[in-house]
mmCIF file of the N, C-alpha and C atoms, coordinates in Angstrom:
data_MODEL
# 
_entry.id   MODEL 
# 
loop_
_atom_site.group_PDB 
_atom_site.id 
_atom_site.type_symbol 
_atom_site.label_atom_id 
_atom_site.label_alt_id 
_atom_site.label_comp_id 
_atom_site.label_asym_id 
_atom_site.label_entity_id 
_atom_site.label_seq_id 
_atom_site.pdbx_PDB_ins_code 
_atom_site.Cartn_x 
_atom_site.Cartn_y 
_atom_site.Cartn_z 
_atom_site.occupancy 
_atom_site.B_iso_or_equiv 
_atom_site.pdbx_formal_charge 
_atom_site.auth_seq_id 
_atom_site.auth_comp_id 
_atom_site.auth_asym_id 
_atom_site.auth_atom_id 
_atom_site.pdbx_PDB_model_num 
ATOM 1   N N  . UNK A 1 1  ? -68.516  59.202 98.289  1.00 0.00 ? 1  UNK A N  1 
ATOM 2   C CA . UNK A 1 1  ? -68.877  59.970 99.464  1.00 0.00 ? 1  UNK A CA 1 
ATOM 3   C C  . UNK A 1 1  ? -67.748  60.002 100.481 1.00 0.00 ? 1  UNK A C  1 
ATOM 4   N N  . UNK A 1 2  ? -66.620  59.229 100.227 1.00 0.00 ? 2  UNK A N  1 
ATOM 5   C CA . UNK A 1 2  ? -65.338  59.531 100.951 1.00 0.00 ? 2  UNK A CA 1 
ATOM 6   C C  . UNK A 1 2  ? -65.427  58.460 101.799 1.00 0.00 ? 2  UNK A C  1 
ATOM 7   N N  . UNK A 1 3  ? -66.389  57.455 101.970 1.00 0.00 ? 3  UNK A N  1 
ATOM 8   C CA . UNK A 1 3  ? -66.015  56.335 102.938 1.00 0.00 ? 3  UNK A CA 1 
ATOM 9   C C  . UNK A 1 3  ? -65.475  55.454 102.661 1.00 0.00 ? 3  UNK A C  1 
ATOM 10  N N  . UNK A 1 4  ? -65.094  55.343 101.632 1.00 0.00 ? 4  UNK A N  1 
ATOM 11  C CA . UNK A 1 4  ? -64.609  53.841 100.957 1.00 0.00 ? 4  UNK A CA 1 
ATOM 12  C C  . UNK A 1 4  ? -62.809  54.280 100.462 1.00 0.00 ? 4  UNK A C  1 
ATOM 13  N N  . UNK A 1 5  ? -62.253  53.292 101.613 1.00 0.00 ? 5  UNK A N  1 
ATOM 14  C CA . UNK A 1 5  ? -60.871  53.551 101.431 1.00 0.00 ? 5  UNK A CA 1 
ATOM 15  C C  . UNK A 1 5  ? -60.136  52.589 100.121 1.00 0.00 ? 5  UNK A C  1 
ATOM 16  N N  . UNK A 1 6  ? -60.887  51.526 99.816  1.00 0.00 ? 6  UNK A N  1 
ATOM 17  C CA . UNK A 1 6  ? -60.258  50.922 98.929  1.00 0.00 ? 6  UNK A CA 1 
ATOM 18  C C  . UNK A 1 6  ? -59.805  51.307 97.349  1.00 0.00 ? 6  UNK A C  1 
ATOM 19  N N  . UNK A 1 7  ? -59.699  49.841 96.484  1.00 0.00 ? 7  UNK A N  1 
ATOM 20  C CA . UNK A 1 7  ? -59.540  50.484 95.308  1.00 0.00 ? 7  UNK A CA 1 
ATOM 21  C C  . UNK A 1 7  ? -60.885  51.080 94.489  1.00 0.00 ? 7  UNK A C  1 
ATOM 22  N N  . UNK A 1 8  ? -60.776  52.038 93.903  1.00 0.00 ? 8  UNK A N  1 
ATOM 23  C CA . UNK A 1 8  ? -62.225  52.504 93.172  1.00 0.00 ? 8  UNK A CA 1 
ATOM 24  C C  . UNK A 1 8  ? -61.938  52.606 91.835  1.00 0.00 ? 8  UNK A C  1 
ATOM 25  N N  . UNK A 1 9  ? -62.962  52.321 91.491  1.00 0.00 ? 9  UNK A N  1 
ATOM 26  C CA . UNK A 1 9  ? -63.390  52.066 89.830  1.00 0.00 ? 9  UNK A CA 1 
ATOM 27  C C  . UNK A 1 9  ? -62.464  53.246 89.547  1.00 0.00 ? 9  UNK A C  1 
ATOM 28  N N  . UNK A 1 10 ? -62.548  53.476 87.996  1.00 0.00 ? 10 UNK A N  1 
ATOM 29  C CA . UNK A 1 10 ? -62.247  54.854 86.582  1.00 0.00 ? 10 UNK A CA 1 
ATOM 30  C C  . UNK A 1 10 ? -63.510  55.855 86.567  1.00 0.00 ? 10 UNK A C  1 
ATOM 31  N N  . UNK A 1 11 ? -64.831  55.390 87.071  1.00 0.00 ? 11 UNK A N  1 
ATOM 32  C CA . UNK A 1 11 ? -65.970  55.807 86.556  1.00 0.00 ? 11 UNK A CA 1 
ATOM 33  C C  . UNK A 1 11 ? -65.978  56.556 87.992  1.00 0.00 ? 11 UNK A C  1 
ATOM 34  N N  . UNK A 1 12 ? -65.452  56.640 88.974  1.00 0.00 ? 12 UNK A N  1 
ATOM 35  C CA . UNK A 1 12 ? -66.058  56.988 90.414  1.00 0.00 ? 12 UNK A CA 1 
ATOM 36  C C  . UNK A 1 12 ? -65.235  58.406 90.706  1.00 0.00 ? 12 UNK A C  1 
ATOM 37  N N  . UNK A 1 13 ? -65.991  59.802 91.147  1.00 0.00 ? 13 UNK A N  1 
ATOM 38  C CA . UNK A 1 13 ? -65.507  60.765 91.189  1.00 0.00 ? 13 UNK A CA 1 
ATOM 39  C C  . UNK A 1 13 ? -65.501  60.631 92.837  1.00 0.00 ? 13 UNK A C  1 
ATOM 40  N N  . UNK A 1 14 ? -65.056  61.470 93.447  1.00 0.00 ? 14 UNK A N  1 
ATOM 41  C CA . UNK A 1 14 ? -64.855  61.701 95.042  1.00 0.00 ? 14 UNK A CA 1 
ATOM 42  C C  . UNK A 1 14 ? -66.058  63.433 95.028  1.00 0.00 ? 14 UNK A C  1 
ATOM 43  N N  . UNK A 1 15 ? -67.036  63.046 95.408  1.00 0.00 ? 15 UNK A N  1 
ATOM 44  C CA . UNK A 1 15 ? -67.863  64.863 95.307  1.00 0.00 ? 15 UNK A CA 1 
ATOM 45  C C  . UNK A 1 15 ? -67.776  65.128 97.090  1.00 0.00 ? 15 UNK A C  1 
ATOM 46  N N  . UNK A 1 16 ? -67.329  64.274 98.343  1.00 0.00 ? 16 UNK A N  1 
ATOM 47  C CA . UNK A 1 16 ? -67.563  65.072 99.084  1.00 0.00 ? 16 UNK A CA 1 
ATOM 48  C C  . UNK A 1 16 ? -66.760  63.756 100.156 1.00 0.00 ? 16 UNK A C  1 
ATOM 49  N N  . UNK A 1 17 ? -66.688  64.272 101.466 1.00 0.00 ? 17 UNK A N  1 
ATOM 50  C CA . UNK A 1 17 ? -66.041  63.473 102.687 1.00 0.00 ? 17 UNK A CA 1 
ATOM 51  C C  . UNK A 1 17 ? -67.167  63.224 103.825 1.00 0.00 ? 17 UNK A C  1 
ATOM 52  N N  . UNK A 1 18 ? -67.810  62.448 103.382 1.00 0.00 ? 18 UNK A N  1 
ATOM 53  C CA . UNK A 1 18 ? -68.849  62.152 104.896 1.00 0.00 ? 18 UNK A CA 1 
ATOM 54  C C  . UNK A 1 18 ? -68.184  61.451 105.621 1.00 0.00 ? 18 UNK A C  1 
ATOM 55  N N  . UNK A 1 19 ? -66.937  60.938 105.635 1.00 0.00 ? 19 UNK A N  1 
ATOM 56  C CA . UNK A 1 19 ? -66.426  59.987 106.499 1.00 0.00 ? 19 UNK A CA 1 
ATOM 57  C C  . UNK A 1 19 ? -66.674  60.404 108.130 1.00 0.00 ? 19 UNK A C  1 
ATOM 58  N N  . UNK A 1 20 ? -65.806  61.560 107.300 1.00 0.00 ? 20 UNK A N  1 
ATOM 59  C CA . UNK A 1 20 ? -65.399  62.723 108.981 1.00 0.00 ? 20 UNK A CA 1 
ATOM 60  C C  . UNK A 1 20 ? -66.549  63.416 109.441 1.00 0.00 ? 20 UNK A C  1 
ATOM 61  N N  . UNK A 1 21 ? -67.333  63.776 108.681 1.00 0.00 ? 21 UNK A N  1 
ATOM 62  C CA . UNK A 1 21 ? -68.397  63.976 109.294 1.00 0.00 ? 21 UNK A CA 1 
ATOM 63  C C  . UNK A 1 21 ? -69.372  62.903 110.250 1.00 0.00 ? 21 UNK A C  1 
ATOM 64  N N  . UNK A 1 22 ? -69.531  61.664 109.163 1.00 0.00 ? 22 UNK A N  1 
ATOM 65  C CA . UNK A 1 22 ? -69.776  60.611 110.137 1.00 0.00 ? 22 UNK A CA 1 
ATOM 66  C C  . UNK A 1 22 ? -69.650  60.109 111.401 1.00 0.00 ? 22 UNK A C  1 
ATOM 67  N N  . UNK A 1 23 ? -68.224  60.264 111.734 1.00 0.00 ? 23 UNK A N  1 
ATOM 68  C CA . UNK A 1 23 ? -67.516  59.861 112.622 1.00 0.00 ? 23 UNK A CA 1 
ATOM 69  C C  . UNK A 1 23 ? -67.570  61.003 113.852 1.00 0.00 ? 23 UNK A C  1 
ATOM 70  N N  . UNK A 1 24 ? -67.675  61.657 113.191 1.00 0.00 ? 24 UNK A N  1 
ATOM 71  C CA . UNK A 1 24 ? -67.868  63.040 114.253 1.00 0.00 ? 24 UNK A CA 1 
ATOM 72  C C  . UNK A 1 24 ? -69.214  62.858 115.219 1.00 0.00 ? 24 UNK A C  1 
ATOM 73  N N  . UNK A 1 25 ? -70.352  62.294 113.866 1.00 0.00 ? 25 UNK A N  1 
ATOM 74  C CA . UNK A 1 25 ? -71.855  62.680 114.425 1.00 0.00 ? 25 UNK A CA 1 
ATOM 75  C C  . UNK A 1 25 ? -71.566  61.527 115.450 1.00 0.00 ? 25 UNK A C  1 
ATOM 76  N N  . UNK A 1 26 ? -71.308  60.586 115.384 1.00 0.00 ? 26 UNK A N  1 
ATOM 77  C CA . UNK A 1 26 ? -70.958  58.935 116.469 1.00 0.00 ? 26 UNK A CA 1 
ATOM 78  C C  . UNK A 1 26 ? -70.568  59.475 117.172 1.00 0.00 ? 26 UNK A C  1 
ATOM 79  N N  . UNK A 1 27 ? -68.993  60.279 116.952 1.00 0.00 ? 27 UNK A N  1 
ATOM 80  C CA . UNK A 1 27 ? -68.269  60.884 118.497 1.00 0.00 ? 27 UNK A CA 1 
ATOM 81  C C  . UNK A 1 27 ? -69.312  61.469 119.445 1.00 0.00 ? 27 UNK A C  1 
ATOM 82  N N  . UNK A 1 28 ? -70.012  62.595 118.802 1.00 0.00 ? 28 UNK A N  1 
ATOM 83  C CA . UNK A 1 28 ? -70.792  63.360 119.097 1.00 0.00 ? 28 UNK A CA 1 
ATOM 84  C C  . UNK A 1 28 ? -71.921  62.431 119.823 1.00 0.00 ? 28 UNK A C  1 
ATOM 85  N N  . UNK A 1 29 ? -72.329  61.654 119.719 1.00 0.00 ? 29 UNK A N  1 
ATOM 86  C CA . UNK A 1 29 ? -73.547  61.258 120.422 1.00 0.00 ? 29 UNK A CA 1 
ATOM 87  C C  . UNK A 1 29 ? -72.978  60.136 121.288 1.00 0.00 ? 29 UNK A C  1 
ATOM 88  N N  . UNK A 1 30 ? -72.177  59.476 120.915 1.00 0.00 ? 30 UNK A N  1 
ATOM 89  C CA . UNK A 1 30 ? -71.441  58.537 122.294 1.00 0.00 ? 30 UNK A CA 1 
ATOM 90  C C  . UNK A 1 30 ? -71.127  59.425 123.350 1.00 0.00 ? 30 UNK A C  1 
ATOM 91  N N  . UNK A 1 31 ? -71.059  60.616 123.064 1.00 0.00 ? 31 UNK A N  1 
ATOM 92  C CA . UNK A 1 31 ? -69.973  61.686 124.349 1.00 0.00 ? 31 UNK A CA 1 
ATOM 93  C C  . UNK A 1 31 ? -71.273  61.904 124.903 1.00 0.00 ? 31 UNK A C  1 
ATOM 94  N N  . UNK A 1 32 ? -72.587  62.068 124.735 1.00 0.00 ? 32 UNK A N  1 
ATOM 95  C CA . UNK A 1 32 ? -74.052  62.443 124.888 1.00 0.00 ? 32 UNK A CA 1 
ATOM 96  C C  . UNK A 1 32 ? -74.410  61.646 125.585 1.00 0.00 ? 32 UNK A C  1 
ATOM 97  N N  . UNK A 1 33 ? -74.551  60.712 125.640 1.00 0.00 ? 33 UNK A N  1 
ATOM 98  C CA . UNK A 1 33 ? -75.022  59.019 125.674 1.00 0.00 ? 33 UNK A CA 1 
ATOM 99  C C  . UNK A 1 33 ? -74.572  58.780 127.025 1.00 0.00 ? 33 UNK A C  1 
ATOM 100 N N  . UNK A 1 34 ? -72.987  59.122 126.982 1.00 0.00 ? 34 UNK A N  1 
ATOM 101 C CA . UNK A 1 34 ? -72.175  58.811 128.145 1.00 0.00 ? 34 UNK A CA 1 
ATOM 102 C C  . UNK A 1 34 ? -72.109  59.634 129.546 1.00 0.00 ? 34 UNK A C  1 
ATOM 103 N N  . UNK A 1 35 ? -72.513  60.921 129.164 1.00 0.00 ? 35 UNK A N  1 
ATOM 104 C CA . UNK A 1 35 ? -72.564  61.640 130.225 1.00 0.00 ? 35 UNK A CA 1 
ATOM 105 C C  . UNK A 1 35 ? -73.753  62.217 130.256 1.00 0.00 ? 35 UNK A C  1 
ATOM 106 N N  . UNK A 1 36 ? -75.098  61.453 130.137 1.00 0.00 ? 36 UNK A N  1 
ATOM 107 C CA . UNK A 1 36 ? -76.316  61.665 130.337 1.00 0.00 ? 36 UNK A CA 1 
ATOM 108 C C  . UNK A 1 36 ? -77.201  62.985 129.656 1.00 0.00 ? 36 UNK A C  1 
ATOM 109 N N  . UNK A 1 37 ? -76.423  63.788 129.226 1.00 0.00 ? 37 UNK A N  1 
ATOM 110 C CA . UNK A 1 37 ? -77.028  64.334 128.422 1.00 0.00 ? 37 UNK A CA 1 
ATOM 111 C C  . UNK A 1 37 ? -78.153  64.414 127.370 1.00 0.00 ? 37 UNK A C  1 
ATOM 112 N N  . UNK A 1 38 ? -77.948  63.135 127.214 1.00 0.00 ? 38 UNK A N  1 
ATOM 113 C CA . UNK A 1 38 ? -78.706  62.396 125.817 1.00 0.00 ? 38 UNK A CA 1 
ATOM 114 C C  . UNK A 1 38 ? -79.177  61.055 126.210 1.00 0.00 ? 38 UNK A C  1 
ATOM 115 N N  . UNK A 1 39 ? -80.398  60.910 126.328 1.00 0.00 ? 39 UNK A N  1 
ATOM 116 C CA . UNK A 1 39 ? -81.624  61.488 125.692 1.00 0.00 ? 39 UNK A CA 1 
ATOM 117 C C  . UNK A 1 39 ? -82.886  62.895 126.535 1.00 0.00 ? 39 UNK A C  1 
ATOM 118 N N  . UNK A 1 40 ? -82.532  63.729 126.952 1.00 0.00 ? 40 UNK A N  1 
ATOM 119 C CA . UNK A 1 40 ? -83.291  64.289 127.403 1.00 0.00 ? 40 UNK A CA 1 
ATOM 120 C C  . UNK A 1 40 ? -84.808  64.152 127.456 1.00 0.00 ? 40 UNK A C  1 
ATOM 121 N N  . UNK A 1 41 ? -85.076  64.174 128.718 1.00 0.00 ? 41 UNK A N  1 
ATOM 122 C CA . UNK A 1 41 ? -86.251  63.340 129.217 1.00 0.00 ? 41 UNK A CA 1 
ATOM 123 C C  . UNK A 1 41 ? -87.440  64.222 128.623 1.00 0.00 ? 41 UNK A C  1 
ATOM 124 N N  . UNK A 1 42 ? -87.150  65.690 128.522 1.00 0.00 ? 42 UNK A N  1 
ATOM 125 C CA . UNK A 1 42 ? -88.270  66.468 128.494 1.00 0.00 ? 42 UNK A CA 1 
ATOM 126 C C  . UNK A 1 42 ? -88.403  67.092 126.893 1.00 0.00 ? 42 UNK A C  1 
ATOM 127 N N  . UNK A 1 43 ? -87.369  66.834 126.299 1.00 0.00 ? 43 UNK A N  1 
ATOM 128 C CA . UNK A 1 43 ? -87.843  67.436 124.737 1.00 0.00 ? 43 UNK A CA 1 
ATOM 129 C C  . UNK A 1 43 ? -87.421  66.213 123.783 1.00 0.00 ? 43 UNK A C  1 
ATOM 130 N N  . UNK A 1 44 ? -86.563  65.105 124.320 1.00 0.00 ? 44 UNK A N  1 
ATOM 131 C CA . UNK A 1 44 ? -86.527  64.116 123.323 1.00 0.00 ? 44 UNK A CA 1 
ATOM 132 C C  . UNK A 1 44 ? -86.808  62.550 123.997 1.00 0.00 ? 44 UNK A C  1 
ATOM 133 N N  . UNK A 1 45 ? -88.396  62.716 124.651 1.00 0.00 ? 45 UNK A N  1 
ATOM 134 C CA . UNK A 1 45 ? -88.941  61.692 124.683 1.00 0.00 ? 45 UNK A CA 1 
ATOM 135 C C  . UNK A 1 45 ? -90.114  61.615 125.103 1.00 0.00 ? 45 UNK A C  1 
ATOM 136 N N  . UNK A 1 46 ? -90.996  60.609 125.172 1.00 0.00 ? 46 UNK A N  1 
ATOM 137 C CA . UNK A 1 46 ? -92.293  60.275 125.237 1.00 0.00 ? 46 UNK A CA 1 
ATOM 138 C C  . UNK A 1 46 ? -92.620  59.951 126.508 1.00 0.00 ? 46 UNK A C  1 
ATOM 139 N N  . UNK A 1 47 ? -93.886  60.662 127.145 1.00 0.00 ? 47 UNK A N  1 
ATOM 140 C CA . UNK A 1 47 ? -94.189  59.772 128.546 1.00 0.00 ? 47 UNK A CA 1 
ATOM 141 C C  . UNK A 1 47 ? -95.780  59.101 127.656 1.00 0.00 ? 47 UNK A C  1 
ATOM 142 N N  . UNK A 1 48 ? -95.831  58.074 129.175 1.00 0.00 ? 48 UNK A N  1 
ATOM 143 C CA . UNK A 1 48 ? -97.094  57.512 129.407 1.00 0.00 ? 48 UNK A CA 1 
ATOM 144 C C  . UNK A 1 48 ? -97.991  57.328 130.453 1.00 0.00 ? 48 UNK A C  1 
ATOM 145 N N  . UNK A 1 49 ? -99.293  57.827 130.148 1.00 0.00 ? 49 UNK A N  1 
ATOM 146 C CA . UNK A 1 49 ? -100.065 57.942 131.634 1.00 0.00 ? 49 UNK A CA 1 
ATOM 147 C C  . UNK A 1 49 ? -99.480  56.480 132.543 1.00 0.00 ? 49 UNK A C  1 
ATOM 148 N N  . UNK A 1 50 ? -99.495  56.742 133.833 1.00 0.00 ? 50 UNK A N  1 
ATOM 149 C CA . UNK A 1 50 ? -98.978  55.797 134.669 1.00 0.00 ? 50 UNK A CA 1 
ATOM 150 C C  . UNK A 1 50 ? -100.125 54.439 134.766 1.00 0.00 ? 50 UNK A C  1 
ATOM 151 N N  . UNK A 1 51 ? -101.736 55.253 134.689 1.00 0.00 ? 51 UNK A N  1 
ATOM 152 C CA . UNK A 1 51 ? -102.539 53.944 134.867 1.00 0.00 ? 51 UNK A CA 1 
ATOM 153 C C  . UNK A 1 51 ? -102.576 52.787 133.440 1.00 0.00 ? 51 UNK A C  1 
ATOM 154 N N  . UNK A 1 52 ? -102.132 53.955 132.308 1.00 0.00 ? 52 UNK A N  1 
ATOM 155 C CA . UNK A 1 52 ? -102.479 53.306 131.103 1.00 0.00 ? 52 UNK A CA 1 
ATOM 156 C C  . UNK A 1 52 ? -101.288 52.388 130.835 1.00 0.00 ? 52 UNK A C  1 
ATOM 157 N N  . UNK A 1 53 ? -100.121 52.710 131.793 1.00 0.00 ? 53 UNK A N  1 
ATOM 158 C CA . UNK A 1 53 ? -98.936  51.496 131.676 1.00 0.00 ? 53 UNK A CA 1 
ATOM 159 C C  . UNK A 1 53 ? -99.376  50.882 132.625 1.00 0.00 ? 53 UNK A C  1 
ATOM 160 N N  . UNK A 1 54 ? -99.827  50.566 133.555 1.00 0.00 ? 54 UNK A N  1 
ATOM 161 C CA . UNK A 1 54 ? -100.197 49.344 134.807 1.00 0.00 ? 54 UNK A CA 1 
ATOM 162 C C  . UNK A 1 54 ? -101.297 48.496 133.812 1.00 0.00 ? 54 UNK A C  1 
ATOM 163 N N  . UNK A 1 55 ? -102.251 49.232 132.535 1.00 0.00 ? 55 UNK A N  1 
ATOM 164 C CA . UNK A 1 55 ? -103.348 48.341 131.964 1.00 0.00 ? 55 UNK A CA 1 
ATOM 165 C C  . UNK A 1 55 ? -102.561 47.680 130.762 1.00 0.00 ? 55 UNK A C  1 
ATOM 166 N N  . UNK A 1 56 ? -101.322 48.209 130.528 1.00 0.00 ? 56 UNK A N  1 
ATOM 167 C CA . UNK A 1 56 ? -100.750 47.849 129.233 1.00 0.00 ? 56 UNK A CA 1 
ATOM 168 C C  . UNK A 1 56 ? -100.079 46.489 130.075 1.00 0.00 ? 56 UNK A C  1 
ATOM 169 N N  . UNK A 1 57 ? -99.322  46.499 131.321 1.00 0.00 ? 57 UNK A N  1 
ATOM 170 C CA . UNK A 1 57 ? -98.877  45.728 131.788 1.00 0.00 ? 57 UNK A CA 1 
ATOM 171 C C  . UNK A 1 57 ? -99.451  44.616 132.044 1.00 0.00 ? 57 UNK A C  1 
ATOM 172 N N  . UNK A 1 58 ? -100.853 44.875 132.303 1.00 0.00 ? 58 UNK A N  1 
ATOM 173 C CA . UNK A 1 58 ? -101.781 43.621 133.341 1.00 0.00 ? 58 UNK A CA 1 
ATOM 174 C C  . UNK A 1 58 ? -102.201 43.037 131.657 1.00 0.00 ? 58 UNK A C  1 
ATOM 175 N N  . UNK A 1 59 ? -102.270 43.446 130.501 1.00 0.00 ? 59 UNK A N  1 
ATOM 176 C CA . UNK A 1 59 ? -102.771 43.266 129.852 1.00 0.00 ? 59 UNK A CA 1 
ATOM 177 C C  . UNK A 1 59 ? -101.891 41.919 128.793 1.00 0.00 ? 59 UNK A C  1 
ATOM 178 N N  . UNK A 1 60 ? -100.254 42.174 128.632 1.00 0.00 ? 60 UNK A N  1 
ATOM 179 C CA . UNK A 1 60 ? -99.664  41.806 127.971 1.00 0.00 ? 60 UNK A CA 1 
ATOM 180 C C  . UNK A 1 60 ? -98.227  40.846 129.678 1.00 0.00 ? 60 UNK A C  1 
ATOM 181 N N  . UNK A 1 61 ? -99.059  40.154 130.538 1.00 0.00 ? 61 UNK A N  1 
ATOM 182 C CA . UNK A 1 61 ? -98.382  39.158 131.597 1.00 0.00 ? 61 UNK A CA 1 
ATOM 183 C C  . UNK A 1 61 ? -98.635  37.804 130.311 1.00 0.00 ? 61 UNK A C  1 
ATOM 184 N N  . UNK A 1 62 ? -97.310  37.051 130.024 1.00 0.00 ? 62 UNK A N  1 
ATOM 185 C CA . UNK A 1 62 ? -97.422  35.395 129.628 1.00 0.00 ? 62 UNK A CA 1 
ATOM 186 C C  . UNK A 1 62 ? -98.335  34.340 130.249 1.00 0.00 ? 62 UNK A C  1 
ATOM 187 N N  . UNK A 1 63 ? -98.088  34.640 132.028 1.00 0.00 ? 63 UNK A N  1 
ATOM 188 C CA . UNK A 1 63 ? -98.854  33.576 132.332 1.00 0.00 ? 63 UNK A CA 1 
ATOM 189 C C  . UNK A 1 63 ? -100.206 33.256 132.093 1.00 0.00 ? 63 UNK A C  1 
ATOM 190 N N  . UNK A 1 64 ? -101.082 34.714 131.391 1.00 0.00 ? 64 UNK A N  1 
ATOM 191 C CA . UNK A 1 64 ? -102.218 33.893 131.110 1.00 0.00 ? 64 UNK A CA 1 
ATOM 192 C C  . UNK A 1 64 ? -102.382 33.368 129.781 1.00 0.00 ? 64 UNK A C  1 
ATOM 193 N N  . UNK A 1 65 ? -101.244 33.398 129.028 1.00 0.00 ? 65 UNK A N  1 
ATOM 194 C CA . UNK A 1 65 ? -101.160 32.593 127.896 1.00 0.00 ? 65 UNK A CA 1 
ATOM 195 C C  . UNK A 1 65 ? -100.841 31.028 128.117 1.00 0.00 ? 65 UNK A C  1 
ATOM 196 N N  . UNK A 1 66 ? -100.266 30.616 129.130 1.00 0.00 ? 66 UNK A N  1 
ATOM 197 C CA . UNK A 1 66 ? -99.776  29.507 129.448 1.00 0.00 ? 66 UNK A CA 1 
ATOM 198 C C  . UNK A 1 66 ? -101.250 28.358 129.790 1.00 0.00 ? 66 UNK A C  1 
# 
């Protein structure tokens, strides 16, 4: 698949280069990541009702495990 720079077998054909593609998709989403772009709040992520996180909260406190 083109990632492997070392020595390779007799039996191993080369059918394609994901390296660069790889490396691209990383570039590509670190550059996202970094200048806020990514994760967009409104098509690539989840909300939660506000009361049902205050019951998730009151629900999962340590100290009443202690």
């Amino acid at each position: 698949m083109g990632t492997w720079s070392g020595r390779k077998a007799k039996f191993v054909r080369h059918f394609a280069d994901l390296k660069s593609a790889r490396d691209n998709g990383i570039k590509c989403y670190n550059e996202a990541v970094r200048d806020g772009s990514f994760p967009n709040l409104e098509t690539e992520s989840y909300s939660m009702d506000p009361n049902e996180w205050s019951k998730f909260l009151a629900d999962t406190q340590y100290d009443r495990f202690v």
